[in-house]
RODRENSE-15675 format. One line per 3 residues: number of its first residue (from 0); for each residue z, x, y of N, C-alpha, C. Coordinates in pm, whole numbers. Layout:
// residues N
NUM = Z,X,Y,Z,X,Y,Z,X,Y ~ ...
//
This chain:
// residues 110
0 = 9445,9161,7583,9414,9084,7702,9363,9177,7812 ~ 9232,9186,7857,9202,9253,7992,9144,9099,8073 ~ 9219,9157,8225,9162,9072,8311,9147,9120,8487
3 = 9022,9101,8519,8978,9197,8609,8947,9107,8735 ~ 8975,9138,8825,8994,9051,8999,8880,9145,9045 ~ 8798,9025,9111,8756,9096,9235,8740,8951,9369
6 = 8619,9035,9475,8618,8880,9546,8702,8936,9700 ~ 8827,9034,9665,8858,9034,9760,8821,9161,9891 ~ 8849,9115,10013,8867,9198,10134,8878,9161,10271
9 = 8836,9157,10393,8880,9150,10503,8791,9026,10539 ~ 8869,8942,10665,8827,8824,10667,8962,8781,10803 ~ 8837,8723,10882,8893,8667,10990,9009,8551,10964
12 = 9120,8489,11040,9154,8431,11048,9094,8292,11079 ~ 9095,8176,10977,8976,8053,10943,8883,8092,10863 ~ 8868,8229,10822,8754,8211,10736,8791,8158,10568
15 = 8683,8207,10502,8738,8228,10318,8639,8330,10270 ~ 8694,8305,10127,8636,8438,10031,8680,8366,9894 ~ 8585,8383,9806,8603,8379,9691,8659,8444,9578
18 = 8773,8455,9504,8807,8549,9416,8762,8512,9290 ~ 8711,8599,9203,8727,8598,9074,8778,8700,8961 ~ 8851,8605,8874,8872,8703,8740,8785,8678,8626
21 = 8732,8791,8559,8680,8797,8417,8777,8815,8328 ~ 8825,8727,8240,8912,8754,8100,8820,8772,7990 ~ 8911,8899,7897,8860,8890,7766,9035,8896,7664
24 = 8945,8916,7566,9096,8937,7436,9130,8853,7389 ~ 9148,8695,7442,9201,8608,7367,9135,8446,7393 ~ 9142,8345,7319,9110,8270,7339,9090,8183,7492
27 = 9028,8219,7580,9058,8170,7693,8995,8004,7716 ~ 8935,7960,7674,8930,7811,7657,9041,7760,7665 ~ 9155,7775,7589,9219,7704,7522,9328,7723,7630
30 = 9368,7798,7683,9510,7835,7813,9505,7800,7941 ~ 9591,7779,8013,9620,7734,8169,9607,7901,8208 ~ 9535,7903,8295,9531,8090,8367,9574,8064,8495
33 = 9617,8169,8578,9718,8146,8699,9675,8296,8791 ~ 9707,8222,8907,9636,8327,9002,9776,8361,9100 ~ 9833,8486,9090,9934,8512,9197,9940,8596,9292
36 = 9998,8628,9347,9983,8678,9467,10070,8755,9530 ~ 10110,8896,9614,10193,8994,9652,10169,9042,9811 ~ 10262,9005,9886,10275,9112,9993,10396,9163,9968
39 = 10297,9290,10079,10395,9431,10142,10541,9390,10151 ~ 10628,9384,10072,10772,9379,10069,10808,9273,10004 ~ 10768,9204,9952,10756,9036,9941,10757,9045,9747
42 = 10837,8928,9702,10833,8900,9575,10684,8882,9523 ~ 10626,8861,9426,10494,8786,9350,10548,8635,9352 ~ 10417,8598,9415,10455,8416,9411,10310,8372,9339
45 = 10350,8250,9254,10282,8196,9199,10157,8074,9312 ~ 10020,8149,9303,9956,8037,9395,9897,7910,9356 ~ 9832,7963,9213,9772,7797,9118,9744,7883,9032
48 = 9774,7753,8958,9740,7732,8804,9643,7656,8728 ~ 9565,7683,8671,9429,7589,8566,9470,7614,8487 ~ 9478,7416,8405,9457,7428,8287,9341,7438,8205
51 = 9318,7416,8074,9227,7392,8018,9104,7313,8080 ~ 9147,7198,8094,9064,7050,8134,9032,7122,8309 ~ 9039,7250,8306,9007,7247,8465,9118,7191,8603
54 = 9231,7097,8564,9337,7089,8646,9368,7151,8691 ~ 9402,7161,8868,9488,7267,8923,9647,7194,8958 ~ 9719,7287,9010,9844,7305,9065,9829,7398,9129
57 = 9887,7363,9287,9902,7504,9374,10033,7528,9469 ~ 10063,7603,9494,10154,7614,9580,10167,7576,9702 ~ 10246,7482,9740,10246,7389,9862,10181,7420,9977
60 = 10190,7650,9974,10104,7682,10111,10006,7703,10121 ~ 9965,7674,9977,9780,7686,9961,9752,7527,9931 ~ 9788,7454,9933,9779,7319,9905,9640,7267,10018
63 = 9559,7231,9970,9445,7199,10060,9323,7277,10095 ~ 9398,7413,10088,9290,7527,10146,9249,7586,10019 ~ 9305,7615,9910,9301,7667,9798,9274,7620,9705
66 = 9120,7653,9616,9094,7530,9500,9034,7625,9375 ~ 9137,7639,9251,9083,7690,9168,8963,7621,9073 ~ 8853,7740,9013,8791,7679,8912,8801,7785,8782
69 = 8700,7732,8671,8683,7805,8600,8552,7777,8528 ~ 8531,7873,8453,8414,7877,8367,8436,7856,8238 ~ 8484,7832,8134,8510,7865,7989,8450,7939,7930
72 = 8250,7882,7942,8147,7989,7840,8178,8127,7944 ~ 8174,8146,8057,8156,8265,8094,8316,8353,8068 ~ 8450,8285,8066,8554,8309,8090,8595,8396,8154
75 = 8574,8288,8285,8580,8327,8434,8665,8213,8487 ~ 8784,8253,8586,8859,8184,8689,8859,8203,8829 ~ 8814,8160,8926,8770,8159,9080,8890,8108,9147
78 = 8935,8194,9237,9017,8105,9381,8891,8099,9493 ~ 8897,7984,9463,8792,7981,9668,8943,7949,9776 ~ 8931,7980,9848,9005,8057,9965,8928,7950,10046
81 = 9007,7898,10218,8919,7885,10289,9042,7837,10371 ~ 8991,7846,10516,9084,7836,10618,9191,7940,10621 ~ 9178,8058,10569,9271,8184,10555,9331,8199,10684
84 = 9460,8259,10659,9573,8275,10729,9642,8430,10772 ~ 9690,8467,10855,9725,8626,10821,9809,8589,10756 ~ 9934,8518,10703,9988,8517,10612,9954,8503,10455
87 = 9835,8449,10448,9753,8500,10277,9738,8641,10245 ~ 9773,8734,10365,9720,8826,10355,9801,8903,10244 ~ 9743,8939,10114,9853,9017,10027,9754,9052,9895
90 = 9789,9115,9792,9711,9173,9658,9727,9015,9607 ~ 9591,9021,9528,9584,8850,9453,9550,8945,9332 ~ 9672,8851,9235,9639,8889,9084,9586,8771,8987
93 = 9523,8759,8939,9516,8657,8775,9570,8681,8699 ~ 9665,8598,8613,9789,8603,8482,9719,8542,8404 ~ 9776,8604,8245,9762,8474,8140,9880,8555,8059
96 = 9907,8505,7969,10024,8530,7902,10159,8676,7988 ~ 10197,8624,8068,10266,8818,8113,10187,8879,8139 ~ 10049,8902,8147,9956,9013,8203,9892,8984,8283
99 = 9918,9081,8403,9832,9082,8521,9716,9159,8518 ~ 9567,9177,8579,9497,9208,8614,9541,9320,8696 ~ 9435,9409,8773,9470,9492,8871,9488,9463,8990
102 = 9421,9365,9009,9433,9256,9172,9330,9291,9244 ~ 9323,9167,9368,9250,9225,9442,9238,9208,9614 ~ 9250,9310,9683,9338,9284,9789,9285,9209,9860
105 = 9342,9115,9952,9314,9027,10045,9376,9068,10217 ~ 9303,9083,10318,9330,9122,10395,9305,8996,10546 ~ 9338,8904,10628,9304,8816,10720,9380,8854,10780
108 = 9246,8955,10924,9277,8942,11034,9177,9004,11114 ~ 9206,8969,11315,9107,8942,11338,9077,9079,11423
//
Protein backbone atom coordinates (compact mmCIF):
# COMPACT_ATOMS: atom_id res chain seq x y z
CA UNK A 1 0.00 0.00 0.00
CA UNK A 2 1.63 3.52 -0.82
CA UNK A 3 -0.41 6.57 -0.39
CA UNK A 4 0.75 10.04 -0.98
CA UNK A 5 -1.06 13.58 0.26
CA UNK A 6 -0.59 16.63 -1.14
CA UNK A 7 -2.87 19.91 -1.70
CA UNK A 8 -1.78 21.19 1.45
CA UNK A 9 -0.51 24.77 2.96
CA UNK A 10 -1.33 28.17 4.23
CA UNK A 11 -4.65 29.72 3.85
CA UNK A 12 -6.57 32.46 5.33
CA UNK A 13 -9.23 32.01 7.66
CA UNK A 14 -12.69 31.42 5.17
CA UNK A 15 -10.71 30.31 2.62
CA UNK A 16 -10.15 26.44 1.12
CA UNK A 17 -7.71 24.18 -0.51
CA UNK A 18 -7.94 21.06 -1.99
CA UNK A 19 -6.22 17.88 -0.77
CA UNK A 20 -5.34 14.96 -2.57
CA UNK A 21 -4.15 11.38 -2.17
CA UNK A 22 -2.73 9.04 -4.91
CA UNK A 23 -3.11 5.26 -3.82
CA UNK A 24 -1.41 2.36 -5.23
CA UNK A 25 -0.88 -1.51 -4.04
CA UNK A 26 -4.19 -2.68 -3.69
CA UNK A 27 -7.42 -2.82 -5.07
CA UNK A 28 -8.67 0.64 -4.53
CA UNK A 29 -12.06 0.54 -6.30
CA UNK A 30 -13.31 -1.75 -4.17
CA UNK A 31 -12.57 0.08 -0.33
CA UNK A 32 -14.01 3.01 1.73
CA UNK A 33 -10.57 5.35 2.00
CA UNK A 34 -10.50 7.87 4.90
CA UNK A 35 -8.90 11.10 5.36
CA UNK A 36 -7.55 12.03 9.02
CA UNK A 37 -6.20 14.49 10.58
CA UNK A 38 -3.45 15.69 13.55
CA UNK A 39 -2.69 18.67 15.58
CA UNK A 40 0.22 19.84 17.60
CA UNK A 41 -0.61 17.87 20.83
CA UNK A 42 -3.88 16.54 19.82
CA UNK A 43 -4.97 12.77 19.17
CA UNK A 44 -5.55 11.72 15.12
CA UNK A 45 -9.24 12.25 14.48
CA UNK A 46 -11.04 10.71 11.89
CA UNK A 47 -12.46 13.57 9.28
CA UNK A 48 -14.40 11.46 6.34
CA UNK A 49 -14.73 8.58 4.93
CA UNK A 50 -15.61 7.31 1.06
CA UNK A 51 -16.97 4.51 0.20
CA UNK A 52 -16.85 2.73 -2.88
CA UNK A 53 -20.17 4.19 -4.45
CA UNK A 54 -18.47 7.60 -3.66
CA UNK A 55 -20.53 8.12 -0.18
CA UNK A 56 -19.17 10.31 2.37
CA UNK A 57 -19.29 10.47 6.21
CA UNK A 58 -17.67 13.28 8.02
CA UNK A 59 -17.02 14.43 11.20
CA UNK A 60 -19.60 16.67 12.69
CA UNK A 61 -16.78 19.63 12.55
CA UNK A 62 -16.27 19.31 9.03
CA UNK A 63 -19.86 18.60 8.37
CA UNK A 64 -20.84 21.11 5.59
CA UNK A 65 -17.50 22.60 4.84
CA UNK A 66 -15.82 19.37 3.98
CA UNK A 67 -16.69 17.19 0.90
CA UNK A 68 -14.80 14.19 -0.09
CA UNK A 69 -14.37 12.75 -3.67
CA UNK A 70 -12.73 10.24 -5.54
CA UNK A 71 -11.52 8.99 -8.73
CA UNK A 72 -11.41 5.10 -9.09
CA UNK A 73 -9.67 4.98 -12.81
CA UNK A 74 -7.17 7.48 -11.54
CA UNK A 75 -7.14 6.13 -7.78
CA UNK A 76 -7.30 9.29 -6.39
CA UNK A 77 -9.24 10.69 -3.12
CA UNK A 78 -9.74 14.64 -2.71
CA UNK A 79 -10.81 16.63 0.52
CA UNK A 80 -12.06 20.01 -0.81
CA UNK A 81 -11.80 22.13 2.26
CA UNK A 82 -13.70 25.38 2.29
CA UNK A 83 -14.66 27.89 4.85
CA UNK A 84 -11.34 26.86 6.84
CA UNK A 85 -10.92 27.52 10.35
CA UNK A 86 -7.68 28.06 12.52
CA UNK A 87 -8.84 25.16 14.16
CA UNK A 88 -8.46 22.78 10.84
CA UNK A 89 -5.27 23.80 11.21
CA UNK A 90 -3.22 20.36 11.62
CA UNK A 91 -1.19 17.45 9.29
CA UNK A 92 -4.08 15.78 7.01
CA UNK A 93 -3.41 12.14 6.37
CA UNK A 94 -5.30 9.53 3.91
CA UNK A 95 -5.85 5.83 5.44
CA UNK A 96 -6.79 2.64 3.91
CA UNK A 97 -6.30 -0.45 5.66
CA UNK A 98 -3.89 0.88 8.98
CA UNK A 99 -1.72 2.85 6.62
CA UNK A 100 -1.19 6.30 6.59
CA UNK A 101 0.32 8.36 3.91
CA UNK A 102 2.93 11.01 4.86
CA UNK A 103 0.36 13.85 5.20
CA UNK A 104 -0.01 16.98 4.33
CA UNK A 105 0.17 19.99 6.35
CA UNK A 106 -2.58 22.34 6.64
CA UNK A 107 -1.97 25.63 8.06
CA UNK A 108 -5.27 28.62 8.49
CA UNK A 109 -4.28 31.73 9.42
CA UNK A 110 -4.38 35.16 8.82
Amino acid sequence: VLLVESGGGLVQPGGSLRLSCEASGFPFSQFTMRWYRQAPGKARELVASINSNGDGIYNPDVEGRFTAFRDNVKQTVDLQMKSLKAEDTAMYFCEFGGSFGQGTQVTVSS
